[in-house]
C-alpha positions as CSV (number, residue, x, y, z in Angstrom):
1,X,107.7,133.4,101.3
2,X,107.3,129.6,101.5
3,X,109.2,128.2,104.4
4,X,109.9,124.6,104.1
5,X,111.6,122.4,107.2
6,X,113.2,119.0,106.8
7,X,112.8,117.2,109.5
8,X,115.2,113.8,110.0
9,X,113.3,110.8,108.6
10,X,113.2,109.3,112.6
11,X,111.7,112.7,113.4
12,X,108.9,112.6,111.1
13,X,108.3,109.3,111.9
14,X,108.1,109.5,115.2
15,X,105.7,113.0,115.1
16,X,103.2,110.8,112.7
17,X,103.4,108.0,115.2
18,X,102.5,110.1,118.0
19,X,99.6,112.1,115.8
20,X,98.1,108.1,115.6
21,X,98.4,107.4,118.8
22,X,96.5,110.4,120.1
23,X,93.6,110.4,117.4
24,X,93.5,106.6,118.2
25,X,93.2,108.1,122.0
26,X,90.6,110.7,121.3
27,X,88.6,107.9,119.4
28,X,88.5,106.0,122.1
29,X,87.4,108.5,125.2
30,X,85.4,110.4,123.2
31,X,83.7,107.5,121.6
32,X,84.7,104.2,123.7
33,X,85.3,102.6,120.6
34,X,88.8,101.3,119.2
35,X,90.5,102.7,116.4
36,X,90.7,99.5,114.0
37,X,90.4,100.7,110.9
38,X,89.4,96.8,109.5
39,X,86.9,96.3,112.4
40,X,85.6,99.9,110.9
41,X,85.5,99.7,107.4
42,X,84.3,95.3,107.7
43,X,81.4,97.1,109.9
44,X,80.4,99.2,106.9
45,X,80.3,96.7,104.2
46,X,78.8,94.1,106.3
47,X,76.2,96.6,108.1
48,X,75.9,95.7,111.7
49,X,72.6,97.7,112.0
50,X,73.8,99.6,115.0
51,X,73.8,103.2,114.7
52,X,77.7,103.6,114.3
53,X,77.5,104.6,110.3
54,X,77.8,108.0,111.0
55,X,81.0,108.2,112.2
56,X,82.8,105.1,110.6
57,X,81.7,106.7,107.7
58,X,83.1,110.1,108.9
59,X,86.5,108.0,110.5
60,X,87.2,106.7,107.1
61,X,86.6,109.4,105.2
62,X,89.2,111.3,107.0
63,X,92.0,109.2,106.6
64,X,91.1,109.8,102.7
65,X,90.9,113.7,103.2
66,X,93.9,113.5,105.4
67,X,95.7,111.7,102.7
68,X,94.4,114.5,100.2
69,X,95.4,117.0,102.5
70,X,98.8,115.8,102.6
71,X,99.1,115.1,98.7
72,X,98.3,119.1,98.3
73,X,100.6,120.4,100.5
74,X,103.7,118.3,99.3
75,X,102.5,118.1,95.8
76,X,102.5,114.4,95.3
77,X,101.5,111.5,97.9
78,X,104.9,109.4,96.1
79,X,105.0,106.5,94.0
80,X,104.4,102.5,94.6
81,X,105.1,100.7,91.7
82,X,102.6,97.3,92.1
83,X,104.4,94.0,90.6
84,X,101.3,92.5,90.1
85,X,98.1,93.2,88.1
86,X,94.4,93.7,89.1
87,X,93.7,89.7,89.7
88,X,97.0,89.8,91.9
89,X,95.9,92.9,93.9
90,X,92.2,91.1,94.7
91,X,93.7,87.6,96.1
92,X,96.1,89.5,98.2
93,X,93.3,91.7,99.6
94,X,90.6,88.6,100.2
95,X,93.5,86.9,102.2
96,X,94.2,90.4,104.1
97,X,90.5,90.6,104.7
98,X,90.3,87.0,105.3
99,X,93.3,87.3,108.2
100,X,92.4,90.1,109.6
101,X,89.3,88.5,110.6
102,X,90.7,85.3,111.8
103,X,92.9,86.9,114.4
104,X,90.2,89.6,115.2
105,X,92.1,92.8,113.7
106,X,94.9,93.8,111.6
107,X,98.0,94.5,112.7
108,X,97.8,98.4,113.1
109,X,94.7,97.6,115.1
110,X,96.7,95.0,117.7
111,X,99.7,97.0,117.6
112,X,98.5,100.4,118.7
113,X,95.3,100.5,120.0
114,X,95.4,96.9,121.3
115,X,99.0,97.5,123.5
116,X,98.0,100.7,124.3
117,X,95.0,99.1,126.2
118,X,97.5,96.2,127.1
119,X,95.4,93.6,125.6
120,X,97.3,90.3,126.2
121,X,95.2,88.9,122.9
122,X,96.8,92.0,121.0
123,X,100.6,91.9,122.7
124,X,100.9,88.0,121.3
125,X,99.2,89.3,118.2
126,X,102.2,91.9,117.5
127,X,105.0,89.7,118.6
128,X,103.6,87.2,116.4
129,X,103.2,89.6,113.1
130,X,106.9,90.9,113.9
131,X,108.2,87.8,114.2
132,X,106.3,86.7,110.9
133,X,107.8,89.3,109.2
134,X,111.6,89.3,110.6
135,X,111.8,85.7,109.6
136,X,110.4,86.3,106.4
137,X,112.9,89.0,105.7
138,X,115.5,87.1,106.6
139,X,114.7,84.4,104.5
140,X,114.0,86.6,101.8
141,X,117.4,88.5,101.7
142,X,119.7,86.0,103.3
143,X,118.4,82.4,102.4
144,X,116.4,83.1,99.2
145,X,118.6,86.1,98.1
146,X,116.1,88.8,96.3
147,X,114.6,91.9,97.8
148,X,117.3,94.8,98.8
């Protein structure tokens, strides 16, 4: 007997947000390190020579096997239809890449694991990204007129 429980969209949103928050937690008093997921991954490509490849490597292969994980039990992971090619896909990650490192993490980073330290740096970081994005949405949907 499979039993199968719908949770309200809000719900399951605030249940993953909470599971982030504490493996970002357990990260960091288990490990003292922050859960950054850019700082992690730009650490392995670039080798720092530190020691730490063990368990970025391990931290970033979970969030693959946790994606599998999840893609197994519900069947599919969903669909994201790209409206660009492979050339489109590369600039917009160099310029990701290229951002992230200019303001010293990417959003997720500033946002949870910086406020939840209450990094000043990572509070005008968020504020700034949010802004960013409302005024860009607003321009998009009210001013410009695409998007939904």
């Amino acid at each position: 007997m499979e039993v199968v429980v719908d949770f309200p969209s809000w719900i399951r949103a605030a249940l993953g947000g909470v599971m982030i928050g504490i493996a970002a937690a357990i990260l960091f008093a288990f490990n003292g390190r922050i859960a950054g997921v850019s700082g992690v991954l730009g650490s392995l490509v670039f080798g720092r020579g530190d020691g730490q490849t063990p368990w970025r490597t391990l931290f970033l292969g979970g969030l693959v096997l946790g994606a599998a994980v999840v893609g197994l039990a519900r069947g599919d992971l969903g669909e994201v239809a790209l409206e660009t090619g492979w050339t489109g896909m590369i600039i917009a990650g160099l310029i990701v890449g290229f951002g992230t490192r200019m303001g010293g993490g990417c959003t997720s980073g500033h946002g949870i694991c910086g406020i939840g330290r209450l990094s000043q740096r990572s509070i005008v970081a968020t504020c700034t990204f949010m802004a960013a994005g409302f005024v860009t949405v607003y321009i998009l949907r009210h001013v410009i007129g695409s998007g939904s």
